[in-house]
C-alpha positions as a Python dict, from the first residue, in 0.01 Angstrom:
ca = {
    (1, 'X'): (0, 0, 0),
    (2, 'X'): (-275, 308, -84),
    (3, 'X'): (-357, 343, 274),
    (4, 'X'): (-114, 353, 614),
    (5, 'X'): (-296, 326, 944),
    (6, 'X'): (7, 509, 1165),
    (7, 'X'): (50, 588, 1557),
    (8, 'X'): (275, 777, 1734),
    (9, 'X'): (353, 699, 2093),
    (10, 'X'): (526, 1007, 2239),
    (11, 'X'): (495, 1388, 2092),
    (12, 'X'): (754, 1572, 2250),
    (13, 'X'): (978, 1828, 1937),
    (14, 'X'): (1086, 1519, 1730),
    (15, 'X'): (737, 1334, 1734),
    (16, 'X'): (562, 1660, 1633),
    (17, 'X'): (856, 1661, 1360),
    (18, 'X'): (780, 1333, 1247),
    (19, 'X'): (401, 1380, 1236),
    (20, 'X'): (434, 1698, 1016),
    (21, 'X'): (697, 1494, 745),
    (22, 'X'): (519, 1164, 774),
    (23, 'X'): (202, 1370, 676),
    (24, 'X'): (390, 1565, 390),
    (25, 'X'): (584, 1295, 216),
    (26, 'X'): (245, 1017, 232),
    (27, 'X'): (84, 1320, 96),
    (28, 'X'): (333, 1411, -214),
    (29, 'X'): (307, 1037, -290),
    (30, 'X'): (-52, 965, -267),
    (31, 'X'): (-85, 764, -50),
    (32, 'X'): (-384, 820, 231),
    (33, 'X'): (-324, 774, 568),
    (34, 'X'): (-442, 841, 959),
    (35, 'X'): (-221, 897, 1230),
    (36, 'X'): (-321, 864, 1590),
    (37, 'X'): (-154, 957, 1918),
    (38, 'X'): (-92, 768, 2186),
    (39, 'X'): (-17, 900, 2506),
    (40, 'X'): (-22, 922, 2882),
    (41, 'X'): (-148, 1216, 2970),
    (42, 'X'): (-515, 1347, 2768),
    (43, 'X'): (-463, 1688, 2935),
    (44, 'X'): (-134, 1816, 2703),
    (45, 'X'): (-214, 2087, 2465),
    (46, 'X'): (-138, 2025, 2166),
    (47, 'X'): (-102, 2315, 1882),
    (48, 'X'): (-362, 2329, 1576),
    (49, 'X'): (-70, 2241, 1346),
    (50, 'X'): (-38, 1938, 1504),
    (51, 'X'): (-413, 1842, 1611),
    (52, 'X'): (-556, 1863, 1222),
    (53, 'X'): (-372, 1594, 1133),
    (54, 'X'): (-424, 1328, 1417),
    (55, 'X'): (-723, 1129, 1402),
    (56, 'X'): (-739, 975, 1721),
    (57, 'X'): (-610, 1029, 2048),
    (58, 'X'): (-556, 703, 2292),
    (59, 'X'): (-448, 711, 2655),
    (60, 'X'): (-563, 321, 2770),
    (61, 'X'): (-361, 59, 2626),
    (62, 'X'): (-659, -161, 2594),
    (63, 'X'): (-840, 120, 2359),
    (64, 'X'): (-550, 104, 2136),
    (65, 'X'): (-633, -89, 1805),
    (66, 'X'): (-431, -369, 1722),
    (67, 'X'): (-395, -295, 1320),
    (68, 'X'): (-132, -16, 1252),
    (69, 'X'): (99, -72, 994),
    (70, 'X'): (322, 151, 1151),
    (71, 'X'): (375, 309, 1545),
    (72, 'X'): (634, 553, 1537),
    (73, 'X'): (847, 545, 1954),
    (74, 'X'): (933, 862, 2015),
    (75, 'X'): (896, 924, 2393),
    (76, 'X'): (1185, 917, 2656),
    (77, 'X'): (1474, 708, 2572),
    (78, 'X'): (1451, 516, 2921),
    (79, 'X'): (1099, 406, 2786),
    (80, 'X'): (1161, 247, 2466),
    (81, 'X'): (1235, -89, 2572),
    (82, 'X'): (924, -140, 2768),
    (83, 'X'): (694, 57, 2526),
    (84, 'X'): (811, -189, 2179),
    (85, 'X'): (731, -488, 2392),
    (86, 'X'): (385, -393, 2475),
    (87, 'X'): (291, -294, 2139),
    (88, 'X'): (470, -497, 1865),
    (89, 'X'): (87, -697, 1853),
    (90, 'X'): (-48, -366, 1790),
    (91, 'X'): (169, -312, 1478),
    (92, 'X'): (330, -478, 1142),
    (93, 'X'): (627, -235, 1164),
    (94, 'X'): (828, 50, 1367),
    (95, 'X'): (972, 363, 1374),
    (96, 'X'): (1196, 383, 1665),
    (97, 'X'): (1361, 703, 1802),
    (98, 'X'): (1710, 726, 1879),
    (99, 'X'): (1894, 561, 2113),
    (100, 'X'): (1771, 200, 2053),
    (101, 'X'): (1744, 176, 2426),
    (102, 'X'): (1936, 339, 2755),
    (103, 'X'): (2086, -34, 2800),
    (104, 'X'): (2309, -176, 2561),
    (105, 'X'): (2237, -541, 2770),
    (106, 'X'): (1860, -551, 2685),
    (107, 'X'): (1686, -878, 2530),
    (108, 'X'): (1618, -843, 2172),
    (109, 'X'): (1431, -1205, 2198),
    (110, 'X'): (1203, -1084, 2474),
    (111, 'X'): (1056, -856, 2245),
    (112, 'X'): (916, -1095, 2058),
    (113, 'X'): (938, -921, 1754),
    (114, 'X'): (730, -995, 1469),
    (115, 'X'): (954, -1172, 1166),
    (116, 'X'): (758, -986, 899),
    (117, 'X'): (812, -682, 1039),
    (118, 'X'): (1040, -426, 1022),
    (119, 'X'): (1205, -223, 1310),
    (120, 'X'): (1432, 77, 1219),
    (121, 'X'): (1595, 259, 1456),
    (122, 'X'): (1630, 662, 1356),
    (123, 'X'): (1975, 772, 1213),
    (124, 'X'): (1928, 1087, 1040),
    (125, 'X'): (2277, 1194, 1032),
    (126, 'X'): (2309, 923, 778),
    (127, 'X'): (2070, 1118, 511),
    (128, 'X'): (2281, 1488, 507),
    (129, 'X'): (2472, 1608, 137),
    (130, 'X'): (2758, 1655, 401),
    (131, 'X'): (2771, 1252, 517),
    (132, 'X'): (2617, 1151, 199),
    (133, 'X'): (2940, 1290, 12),
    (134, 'X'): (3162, 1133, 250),
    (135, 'X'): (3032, 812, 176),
    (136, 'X'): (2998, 834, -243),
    (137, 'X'): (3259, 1090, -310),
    (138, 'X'): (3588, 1038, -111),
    (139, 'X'): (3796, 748, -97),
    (140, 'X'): (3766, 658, 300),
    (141, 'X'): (4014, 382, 254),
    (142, 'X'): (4297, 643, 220),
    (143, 'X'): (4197, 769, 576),
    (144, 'X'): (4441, 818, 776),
    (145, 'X'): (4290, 967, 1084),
    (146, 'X'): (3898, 1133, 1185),
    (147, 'X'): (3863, 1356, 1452),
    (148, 'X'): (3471, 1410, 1552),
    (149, 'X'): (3340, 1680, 1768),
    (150, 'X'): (3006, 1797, 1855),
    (151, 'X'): (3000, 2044, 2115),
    (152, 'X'): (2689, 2275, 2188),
    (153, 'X'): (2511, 2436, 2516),
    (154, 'X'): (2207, 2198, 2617),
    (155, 'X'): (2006, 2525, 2787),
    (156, 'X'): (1984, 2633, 2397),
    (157, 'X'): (1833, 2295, 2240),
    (158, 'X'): (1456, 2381, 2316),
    (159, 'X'): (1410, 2705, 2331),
    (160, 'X'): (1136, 2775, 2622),
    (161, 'X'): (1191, 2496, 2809),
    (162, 'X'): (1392, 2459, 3120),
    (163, 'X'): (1704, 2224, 3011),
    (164, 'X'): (1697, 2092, 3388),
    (165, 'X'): (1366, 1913, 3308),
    (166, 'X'): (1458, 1756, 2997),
    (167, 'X'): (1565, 1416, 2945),
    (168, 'X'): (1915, 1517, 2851),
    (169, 'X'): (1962, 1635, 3205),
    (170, 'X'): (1881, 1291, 3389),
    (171, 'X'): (2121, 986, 3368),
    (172, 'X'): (1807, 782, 3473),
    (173, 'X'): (1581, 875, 3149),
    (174, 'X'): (1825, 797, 2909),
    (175, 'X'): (2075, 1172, 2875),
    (176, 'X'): (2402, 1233, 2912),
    (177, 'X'): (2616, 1334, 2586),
    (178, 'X'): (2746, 999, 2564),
    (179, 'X'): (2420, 869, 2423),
    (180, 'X'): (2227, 1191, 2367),
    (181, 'X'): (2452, 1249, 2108),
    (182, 'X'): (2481, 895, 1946),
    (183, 'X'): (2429, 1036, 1618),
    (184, 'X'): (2822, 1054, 1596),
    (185, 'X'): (2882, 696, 1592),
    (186, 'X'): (2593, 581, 1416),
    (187, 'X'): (2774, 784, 1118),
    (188, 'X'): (3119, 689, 1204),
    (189, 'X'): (3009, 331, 1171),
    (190, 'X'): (2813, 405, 852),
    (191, 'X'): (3138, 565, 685),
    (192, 'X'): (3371, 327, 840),
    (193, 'X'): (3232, 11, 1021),
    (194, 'X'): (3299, -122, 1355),
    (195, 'X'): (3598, -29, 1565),
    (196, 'X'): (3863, -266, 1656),
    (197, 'X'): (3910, -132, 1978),
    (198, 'X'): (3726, 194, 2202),
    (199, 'X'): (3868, 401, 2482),
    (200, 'X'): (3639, 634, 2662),
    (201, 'X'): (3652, 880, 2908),
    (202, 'X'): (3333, 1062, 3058),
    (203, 'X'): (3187, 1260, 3364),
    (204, 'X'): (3021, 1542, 3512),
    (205, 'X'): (3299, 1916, 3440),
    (206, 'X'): (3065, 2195, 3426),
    (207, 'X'): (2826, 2366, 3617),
    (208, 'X'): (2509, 2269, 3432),
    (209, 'X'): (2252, 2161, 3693),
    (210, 'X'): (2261, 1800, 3561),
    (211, 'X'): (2307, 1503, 3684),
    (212, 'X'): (2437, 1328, 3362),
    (213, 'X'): (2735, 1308, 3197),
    (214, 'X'): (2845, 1673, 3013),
    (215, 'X'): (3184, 1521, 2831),
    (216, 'X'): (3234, 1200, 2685),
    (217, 'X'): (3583, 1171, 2471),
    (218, 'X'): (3630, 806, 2287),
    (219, 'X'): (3984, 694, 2102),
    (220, 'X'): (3897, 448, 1822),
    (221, 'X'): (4114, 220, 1657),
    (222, 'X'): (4078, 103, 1330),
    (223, 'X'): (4303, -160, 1102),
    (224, 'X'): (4432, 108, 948),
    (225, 'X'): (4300, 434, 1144),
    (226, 'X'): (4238, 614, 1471),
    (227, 'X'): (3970, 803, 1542),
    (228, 'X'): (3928, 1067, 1806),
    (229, 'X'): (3543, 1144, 1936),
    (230, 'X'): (3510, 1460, 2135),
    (231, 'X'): (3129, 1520, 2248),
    (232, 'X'): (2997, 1782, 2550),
    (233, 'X'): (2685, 1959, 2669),
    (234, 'X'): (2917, 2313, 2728),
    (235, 'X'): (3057, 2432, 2456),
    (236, 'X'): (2893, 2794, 2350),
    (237, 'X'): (3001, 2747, 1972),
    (238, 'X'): (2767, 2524, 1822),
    (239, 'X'): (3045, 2278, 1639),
    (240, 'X'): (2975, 1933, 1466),
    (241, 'X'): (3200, 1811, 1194),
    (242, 'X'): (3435, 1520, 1149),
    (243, 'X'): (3758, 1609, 1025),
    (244, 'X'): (3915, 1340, 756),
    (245, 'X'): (4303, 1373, 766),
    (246, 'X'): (4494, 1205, 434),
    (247, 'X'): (4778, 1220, 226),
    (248, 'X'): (4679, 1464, -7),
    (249, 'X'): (4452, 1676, 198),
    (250, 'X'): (4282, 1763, 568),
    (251, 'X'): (3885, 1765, 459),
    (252, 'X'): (3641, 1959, 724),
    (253, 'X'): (3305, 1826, 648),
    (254, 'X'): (3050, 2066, 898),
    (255, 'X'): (2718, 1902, 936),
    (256, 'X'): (2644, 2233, 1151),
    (257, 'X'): (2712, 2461, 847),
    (258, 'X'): (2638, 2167, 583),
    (259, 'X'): (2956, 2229, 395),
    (260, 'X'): (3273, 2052, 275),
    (261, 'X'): (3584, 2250, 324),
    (262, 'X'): (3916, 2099, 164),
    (263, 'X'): (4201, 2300, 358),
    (264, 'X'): (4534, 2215, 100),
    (265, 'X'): (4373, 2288, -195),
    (266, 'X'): (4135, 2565, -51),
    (267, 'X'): (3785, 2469, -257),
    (268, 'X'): (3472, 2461, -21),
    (269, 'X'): (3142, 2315, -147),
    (270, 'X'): (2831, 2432, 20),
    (271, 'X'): (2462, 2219, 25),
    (272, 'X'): (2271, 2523, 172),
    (273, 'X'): (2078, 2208, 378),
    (274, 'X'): (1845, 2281, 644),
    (275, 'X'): (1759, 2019, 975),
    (276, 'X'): (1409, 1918, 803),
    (277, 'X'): (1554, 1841, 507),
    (278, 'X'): (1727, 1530, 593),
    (279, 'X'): (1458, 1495, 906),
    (280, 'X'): (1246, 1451, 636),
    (281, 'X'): (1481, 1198, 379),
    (282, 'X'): (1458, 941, 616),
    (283, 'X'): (1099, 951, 618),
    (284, 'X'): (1088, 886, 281),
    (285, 'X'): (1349, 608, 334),
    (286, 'X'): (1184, 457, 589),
    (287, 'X'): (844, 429, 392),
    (288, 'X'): (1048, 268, 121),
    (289, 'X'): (1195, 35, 364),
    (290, 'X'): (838, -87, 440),
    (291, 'X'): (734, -140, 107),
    (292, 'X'): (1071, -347, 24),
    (293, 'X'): (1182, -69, -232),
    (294, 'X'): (1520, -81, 24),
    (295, 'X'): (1731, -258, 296),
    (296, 'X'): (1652, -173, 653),
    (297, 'X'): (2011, -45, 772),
    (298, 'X'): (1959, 47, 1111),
    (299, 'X'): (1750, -259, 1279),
    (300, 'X'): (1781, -276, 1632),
    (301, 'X'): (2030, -529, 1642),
    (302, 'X'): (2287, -293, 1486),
    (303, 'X'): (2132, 9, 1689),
    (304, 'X'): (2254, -207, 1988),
    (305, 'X'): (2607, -218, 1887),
    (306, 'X'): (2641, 127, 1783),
    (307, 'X'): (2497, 149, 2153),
    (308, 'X'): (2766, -58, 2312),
    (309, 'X'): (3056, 186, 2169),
    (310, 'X'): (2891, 473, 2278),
    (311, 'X'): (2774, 389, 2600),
    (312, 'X'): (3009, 122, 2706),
    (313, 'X'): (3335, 245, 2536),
    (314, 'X'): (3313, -111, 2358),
    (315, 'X'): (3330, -239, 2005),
}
């Protein structure tokens, strides 16, 4: 394809992400493109950035054209569901957000998805040197243990904007750390499959003015492995690593500080990787997706089980 006609429903930080990489990968490769925005309110500023490179701006449903080859979900989590039904007719494939949905339980047949199409659900976790060397470099079968933690203080996400407005704040639109921060499973079932068995504790321990959950700590059990999954709104150390412990060696591999730090034998290997670098790999991967170049590994199927772990505390 020479040409993608793309929309994007929803630019809150990660839309306006995705329309800048979208626009710099189609344009390294060649290919010519238009993206449009859809959205519900016409009166949001958008910055110049941003506005050069969108085409159209839609806030009817029934002006919206009915020939993308790709809409790109990216509003509120709570949405998602509702907003893929109405406009898989307008589209041959999608780009959806993470989490899949704020319901584990929702019909995937109601969609009425197209068969030709493709529907990837974002996972860009997946795409970092750090996970990327867990999964081609070190032998996972000799496992013996993970411990996971990502801990960081939700009033510094976005800077400038009031953290009790956000999404993240309200159990209702879809936040709370125990989907908010899905990203952890998604990559502990990338690097190790499906759980066995999940035990989860969650709630409401610090004095954020949220009504969502703050702390969400899973036990995983494995054929051959536990895995411990500590995740909170509080902590004032940004932290997020998974810790590998086997026979030979305890490996540290920080996503935060996009290093791999082997503790017995003392060698640390740094990727000196920034957010929009792997923001911006699964762009590309996603494009190649569409054009059959590679296997769609995140449909929404298996977005929906990752889901039902994280949410549910079930495997």
């Amino acid at each position: 394809m020479n040409h993608y006609k793309i929309a994007i429903i929803g630019l809150g930080s990660i839309g306006s992400r995705h329309l800048l990489n979208i626009a710099k990968v189609l344009s390294e490769k060649n290919i010519t493109y238009s993206i449009d925005l859809i959205r519900s309110n016409k009166g949001k500023g958008i910055n110049e950035e941003l506005k050069e490179l969108i085409d159209k701006v839609y806030c009817s449903y029934e002006d919206v054209p009915k020939d993308y080859d790709v809409i790109f979900i990216t509003n509120p989590t709570h949405l998602h569901y509702e907003t893929i039904k109405q406009y898989v007719p307008n589209t041959k494939h999608m780009f959806i957000e993470k989490p899949v949905f704020d319901d584990a339980n929702k019909s995937i047949k109601n969609l009425s998805l197209k068969r030709s199409g493709i529907y990837y659900i974002a996972c860009p976790l997946r795409y970092t040197n750090v996970i990327q060397y867990l999964k081609n470099e070190v032998d996972l079968s000799k496992v013996y243990s993970v411990r996971v933690i990502c801990s960081s203080y939700l009033p510094d996400w976005r800077p400038g904007v009031d953290y009790r407005n956000t999404y993240s704040a309200h159990l209702e639109e879809g936040g709370g750390v125990s989907i908010d921060l899905i990203h952890e499973w998604d990559y502990i079932n990338y690097l190790f499959g499906k759980p066995k068995e999940v035990y989860n504790l969650r709630g409401k321990y610090s004095d954020l003015e949220i009504d969502s959950d703050d702390l969400s700590v899973y036990i995983a059990k494995y054929p051959k492995m536990l895995a411990e999954v500590h995740l909170d709104y509080f902590g004032r150390n940004n932290m997020r690593e998974i810790q590998l412990f086997t026979k030979e060696d305890t490996i540290i591999a920080d996503i935060a500080n996009s290093e791999i730090r082997y503790m017995n034998n003392n060698k640390v290997i740094s990727f000196k990787e920034e957010r929009n670098d792997f923001q911006r790999k699964e762009i590309e991967y996603f494009f190649d997706v569409i054009k059959n170049k590679k296997e769609n590994q995140n449909d929404i199927r298996t977005a929906i089980n990752t889901l039902k772990i994280a949410k549910e505390g079930k495997s």
